[in-house]
N, C-alpha and C positions, 0 to 999 in steps of 0.2 A: 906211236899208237896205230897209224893206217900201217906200218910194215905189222905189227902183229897180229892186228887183223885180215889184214892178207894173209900170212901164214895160217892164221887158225881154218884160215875157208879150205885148204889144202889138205885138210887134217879129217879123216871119219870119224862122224859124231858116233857116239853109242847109243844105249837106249839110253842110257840113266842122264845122259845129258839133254835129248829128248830133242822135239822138233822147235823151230826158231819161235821166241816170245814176241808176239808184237806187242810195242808200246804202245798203245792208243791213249788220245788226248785226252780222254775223260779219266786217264790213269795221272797223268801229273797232278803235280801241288799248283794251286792258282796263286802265281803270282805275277806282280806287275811292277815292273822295275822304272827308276828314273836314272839317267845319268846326269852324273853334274861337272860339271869344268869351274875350278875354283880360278879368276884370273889372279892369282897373287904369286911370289915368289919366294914367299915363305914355305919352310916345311913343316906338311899338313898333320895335326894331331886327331886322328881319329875321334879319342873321348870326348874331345872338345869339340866337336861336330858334333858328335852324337846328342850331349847335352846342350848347345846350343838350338837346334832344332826341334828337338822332341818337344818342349813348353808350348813352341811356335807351330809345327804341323798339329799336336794333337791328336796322334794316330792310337786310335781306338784297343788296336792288339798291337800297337810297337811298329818297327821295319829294321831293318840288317842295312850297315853301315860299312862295305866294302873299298877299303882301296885298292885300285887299278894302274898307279902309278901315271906321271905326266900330272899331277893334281887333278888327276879322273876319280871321282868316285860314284859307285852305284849303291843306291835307295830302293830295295825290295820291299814291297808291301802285300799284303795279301787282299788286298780291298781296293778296288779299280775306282771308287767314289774318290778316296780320299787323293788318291792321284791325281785326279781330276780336278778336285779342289787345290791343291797344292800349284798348279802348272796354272792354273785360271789366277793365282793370287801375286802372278810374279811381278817384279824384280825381287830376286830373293838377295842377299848379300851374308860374308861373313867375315866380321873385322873391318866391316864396312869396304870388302873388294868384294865387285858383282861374281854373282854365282852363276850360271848359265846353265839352267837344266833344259832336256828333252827325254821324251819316252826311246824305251831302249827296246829292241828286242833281239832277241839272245844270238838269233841266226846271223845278227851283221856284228864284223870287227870291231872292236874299241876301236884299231886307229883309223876305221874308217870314219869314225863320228865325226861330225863338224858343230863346235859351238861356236855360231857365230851370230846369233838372234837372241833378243829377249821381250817383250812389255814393258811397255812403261804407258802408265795415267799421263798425257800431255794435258797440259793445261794453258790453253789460248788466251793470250792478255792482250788489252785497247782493241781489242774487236768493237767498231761502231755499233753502236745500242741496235737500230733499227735491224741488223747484218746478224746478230749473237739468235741464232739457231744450228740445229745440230748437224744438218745439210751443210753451210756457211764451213763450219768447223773444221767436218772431215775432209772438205775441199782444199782446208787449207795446210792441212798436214799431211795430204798426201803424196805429196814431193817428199818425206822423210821418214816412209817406209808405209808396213800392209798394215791398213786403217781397220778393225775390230768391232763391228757394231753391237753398239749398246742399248737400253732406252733412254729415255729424254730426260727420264730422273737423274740418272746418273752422269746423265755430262755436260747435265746445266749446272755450274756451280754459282748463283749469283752474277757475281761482276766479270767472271769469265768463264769460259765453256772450257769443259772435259772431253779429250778425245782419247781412245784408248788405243795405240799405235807398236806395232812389231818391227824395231828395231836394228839395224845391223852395227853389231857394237866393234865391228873392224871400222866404223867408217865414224867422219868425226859428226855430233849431236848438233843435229841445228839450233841453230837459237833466235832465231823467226823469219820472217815472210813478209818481202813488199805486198800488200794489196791496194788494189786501182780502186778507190771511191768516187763512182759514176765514171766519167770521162776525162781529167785534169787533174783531181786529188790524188796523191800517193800516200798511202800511211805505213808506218812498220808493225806491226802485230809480232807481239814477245815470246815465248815458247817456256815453260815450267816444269820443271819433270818430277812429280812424284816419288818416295822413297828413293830417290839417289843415290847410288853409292861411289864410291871416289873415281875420279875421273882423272885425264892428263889434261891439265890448264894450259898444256901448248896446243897439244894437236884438236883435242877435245874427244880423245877416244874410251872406250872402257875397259878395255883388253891392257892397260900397263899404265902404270904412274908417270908423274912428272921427270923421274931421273931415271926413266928405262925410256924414255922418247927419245927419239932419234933425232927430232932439232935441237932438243937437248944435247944431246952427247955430240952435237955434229957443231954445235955453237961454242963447246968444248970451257961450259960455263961462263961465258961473256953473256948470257941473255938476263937483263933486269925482269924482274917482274912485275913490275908497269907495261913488259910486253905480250902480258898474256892476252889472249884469244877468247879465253872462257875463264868463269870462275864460277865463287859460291852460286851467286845471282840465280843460276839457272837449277839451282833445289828450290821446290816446293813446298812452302808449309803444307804441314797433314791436316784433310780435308775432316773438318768433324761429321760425324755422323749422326748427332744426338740432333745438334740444331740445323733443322732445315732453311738453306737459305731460296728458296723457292715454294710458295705454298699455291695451288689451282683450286678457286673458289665456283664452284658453279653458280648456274643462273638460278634467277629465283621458279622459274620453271622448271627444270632441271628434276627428271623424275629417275628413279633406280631402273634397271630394267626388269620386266615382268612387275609391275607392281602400277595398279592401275585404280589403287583406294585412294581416299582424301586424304592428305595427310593429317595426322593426329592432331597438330597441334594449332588448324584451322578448327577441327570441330570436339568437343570434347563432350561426349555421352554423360547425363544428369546419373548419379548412383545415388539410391537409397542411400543413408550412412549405417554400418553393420552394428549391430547389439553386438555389446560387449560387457565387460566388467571391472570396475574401477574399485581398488583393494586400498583402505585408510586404513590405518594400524591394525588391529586384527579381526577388522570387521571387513566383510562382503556387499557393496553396492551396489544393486544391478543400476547401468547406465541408463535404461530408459526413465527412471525415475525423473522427475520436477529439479531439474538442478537448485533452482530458486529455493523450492519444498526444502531440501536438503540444508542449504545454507541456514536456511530461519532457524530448523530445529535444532542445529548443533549452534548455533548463537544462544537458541532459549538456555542448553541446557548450559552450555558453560557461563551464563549467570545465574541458574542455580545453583550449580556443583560446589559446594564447600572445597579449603583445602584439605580437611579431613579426608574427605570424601574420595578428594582424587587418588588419595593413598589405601583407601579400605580398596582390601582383595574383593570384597563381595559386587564390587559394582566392573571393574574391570578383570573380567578370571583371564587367566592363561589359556587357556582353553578356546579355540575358533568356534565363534559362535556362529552358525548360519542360521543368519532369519532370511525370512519369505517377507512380507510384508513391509516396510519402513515402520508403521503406525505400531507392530507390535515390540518391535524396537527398542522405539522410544517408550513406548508403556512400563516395557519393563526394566529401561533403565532410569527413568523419573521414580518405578515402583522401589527402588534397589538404592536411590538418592534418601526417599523418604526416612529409607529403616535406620540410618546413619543418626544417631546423636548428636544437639544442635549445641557446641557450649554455650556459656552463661553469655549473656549481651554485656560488652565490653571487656572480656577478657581476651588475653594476648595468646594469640596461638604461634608457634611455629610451623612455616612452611618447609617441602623438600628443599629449596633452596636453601634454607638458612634467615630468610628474612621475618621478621614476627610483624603478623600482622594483626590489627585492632580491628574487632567487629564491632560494627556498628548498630543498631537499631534499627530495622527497615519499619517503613510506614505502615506496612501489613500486617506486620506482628502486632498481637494486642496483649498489652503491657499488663 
């Protein structure tokens, strides 16, 4: 390609090929590429990258899924956010062998790249109660790579603290730290690692398995595995997110900023209570009314009401009656009781239910 364009420079332009086009940056496609180093020794299947990550990134228009050979592949996005997210959420893994991504940019070589770093969530265990602060923590993982600061939410977990730490996955994973309690005391403090992906249980690295290590192959299969160095132990249960294992309660003084009122629930303003309207079958009450008042009269009249009566249309119509007054009301539904025809004293009536009932002779009536 540079011999052809050399020759071309050698060559008279014409018109119709015109004067040199400059590319300028505001002319390209915006894109922002990740590269990734698969450590495994398997041969890599594109689709099966592709649909293993797409559920897990969640990129909004997609990304292009290139192999580069050497188990290099490049992740082109058009969205710098989600990149961004994606590299903040690492250890990524596939088939459960570490992935090792970093930002690419186009002007440097593939084989110049080095994957040799990733993240990992460390999680500090028997740290002494009084010591278990975030200072304490990152003090203590700093011997085993570049410590990541967080806030306090996230790398207190309870019984043990979060440190969030950039790893060199050529070198083998530690798996904790004497610390000197005062002057005399030595305690060991454990080391956890977050989303893990397979590791070599001799050397303890993340660049190759158990039978691609070279004490392996140099032990020429005599090593028991009772000789191992590392194991499961140092994967992490996945930290929940719903339940908070730490809650910060303030004081009872404890005021919001900018807010300089009493609080409500020291003092609570007397309210009028609001008129309203309180609807009984198909009748309209207004609420200010005599509650009491109300009660008496619908007692009066459900011991006059015949069961005749409760079945005649003329006392209860279909129709919404709005009355104004209570008094006129009742007027006229004692006047609308009256017009109702009283059967013979002692004769058996049938009610809506079903039930017959026997009237009896009230003391008022004059026989």
């Amino acid at each position: 390609m540079e011999d052809l364009t050399n020759h071309c420079k050698g060559l008279s332009i014409s018109d119709t090929e015109g004067p040199t086009f400059d590319l300028e940056e505001e002319l390209a496609m915006p894109e922002y590429i990740i590269a990734g180093k698969f450590y495994t020794r398997r041969a890599l299947n594109m689709e099966a990258i592709a649909s293993t990550f797409m559920p897990l990134w969640r990129s909004r228009n997609g990304f292009k899924v290139k192999n580069m050979g050497n188990h290099i592949v490049l992740f082109t996005f058009d969205n710098k956010h989600e990149v961004d997210s994606i590299l903040s959420n690492e250890p990524w893994s596939f088939d459960k062998h570490l992935l090792v991504l970093q930002r690419y940019d186009k002007d440097e070589p593939i084989e110049d790249l080095k994957f040799n770093s990733t993240t990992f969530w460390v999680q500090v265990h028997d740290i002494p109660v009084q010591f278990m602060n975030p200072k304490v923590a990152e003090g203590i993982c700093s011997t085993m790579g570049t410590v990541v600061q967080k806030s306090e939410t996230e790398t207190n977990g309870g019984s043990f603290m979060r440190v969030r730490v950039n790893v060199d996955v050529t070198r083998p994973l530690s798996r904790g730290r004497m610390v000197l309690v005062g002057q005399s005391r030595e305690k060991w403090v454990s080391f956890k690692y977050e989303r893990l992906p397979n590791i070599c249980y001799w050397c303890g690295c993340l660049n190759h398995d158990d039978r691609d290590c070279e004490v392996w192959l140099d032990s020429e299969g005599s090593l028991k595995v009772e000789e191992q160095k590392f194991g499961p132990w140092l994967r992490a249960p996945p930290v929940s997110r719903v339940q908070k294992n730490v809650i910060s309660v303030p004081g009872i003084f404890h005021k919001k900023k900018g807010s300089t009122s009493t609080p409500t629930a020291l003092v609570q303003p007397r309210q009028a209570p609001a008129k309203s309207t309180v609807s009984s079958a198909a009748h309209t009450i207004p609420a200010d009314v005599d509650q009491c008042s109300v009660e008496q009269s619908m007692d009066h009249l459900s011991g006059s009401v015949t069961t005749d009566a409760l079945n005649s249309p003329t006392v209860f119509e279909q129709s919404n009656l709005q009355v104004g007054p209570l008094e006129n009301k009742l007027d006229r539904v004692v006047g609308d009781v009256k017009k109702v025809d009283k059967p013979p004293v002692g004769e058996r009536t049938a009610s809506p239910s079903g039930i017959n009932l026997h009237l009896l002779p009230s003391n008022n009536d004059p026989d």
